[in-house]
C-alpha positions as CSV (number, residue, x, y, z in Angstrom):
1,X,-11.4,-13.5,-22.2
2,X,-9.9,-11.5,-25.4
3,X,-11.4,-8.3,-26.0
4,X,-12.3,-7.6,-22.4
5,X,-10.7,-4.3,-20.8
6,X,-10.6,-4.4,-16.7
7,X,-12.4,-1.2,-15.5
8,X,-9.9,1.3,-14.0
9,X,-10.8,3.0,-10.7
10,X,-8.7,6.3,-10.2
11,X,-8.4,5.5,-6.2
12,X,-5.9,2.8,-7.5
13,X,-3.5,5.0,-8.3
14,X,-0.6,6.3,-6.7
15,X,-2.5,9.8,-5.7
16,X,-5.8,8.1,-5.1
17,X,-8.6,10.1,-6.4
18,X,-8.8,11.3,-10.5
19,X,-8.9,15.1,-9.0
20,X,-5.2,15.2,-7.5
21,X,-4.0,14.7,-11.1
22,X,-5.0,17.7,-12.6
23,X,-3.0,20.1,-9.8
24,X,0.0,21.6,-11.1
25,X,3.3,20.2,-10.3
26,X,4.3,22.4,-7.1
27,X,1.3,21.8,-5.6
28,X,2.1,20.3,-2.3
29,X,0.1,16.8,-2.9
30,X,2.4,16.3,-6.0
31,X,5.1,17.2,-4.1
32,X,4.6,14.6,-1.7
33,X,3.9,11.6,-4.2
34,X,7.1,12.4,-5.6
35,X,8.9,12.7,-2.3
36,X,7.5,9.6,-1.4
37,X,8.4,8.1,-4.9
38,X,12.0,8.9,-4.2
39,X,12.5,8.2,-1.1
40,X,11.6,4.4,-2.0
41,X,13.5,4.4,-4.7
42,X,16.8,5.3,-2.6
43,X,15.8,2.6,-0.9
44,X,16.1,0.5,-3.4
45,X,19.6,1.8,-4.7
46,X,18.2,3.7,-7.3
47,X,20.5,6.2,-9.4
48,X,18.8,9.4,-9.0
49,X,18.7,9.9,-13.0
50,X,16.7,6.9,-13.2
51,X,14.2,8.4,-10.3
52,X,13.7,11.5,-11.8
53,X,12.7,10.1,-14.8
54,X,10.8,7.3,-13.3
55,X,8.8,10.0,-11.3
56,X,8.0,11.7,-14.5
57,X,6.7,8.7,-16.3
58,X,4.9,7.7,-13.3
59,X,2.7,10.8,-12.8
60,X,3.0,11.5,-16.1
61,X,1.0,7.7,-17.4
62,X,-1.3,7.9,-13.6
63,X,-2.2,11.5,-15.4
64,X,-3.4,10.2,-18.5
65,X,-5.2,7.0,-17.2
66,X,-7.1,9.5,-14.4
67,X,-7.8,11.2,-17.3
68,X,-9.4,8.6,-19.3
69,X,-11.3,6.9,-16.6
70,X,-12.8,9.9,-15.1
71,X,-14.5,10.4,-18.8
72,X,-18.5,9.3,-18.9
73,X,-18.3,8.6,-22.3
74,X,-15.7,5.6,-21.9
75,X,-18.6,3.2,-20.2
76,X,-18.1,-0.5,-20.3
77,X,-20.7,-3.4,-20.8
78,X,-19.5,-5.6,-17.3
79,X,-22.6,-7.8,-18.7
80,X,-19.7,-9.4,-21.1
């Protein structure tokens, strides 16, 4: 199995679809996710420091890999 890469379908990240990612960050979608972000993570007893920057990595990495997968160029050969 080395050398394979699993396909990455935007609608598996947190936002779903690759187009929420590129609205800005007080756009009320974004909002939300991060509402919803922290308010799991106080849940879970979570300082707010480490939320806030948790939040920002988050978005921040589901950003990039929307980015990258929404790109034709990046095809895979499944027949592998």
């Amino acid at each position: 199995m080395y050398g394979q890469i699993s396909p990455l379908d935007p609608s598996s990240l947190g936002l779903g679809g690759a187009d929420y990612y590129s609205y800005n960050e007080s756009h009320p979608r974004i909002q939300a996710y991060k509402t919803y972000m922290s308010t799991i993570a106080t849940l879970l007893n979570v300082t707010e420091t480490e939320t806030e920057s948790f939040i920002r990595n988050t978005i921040a990495l589901e950003r990039r890999l929307a980015q990258v997968s929404s790109h034709n160029s990046l095809a895979y050969d499944d027949s592998v």
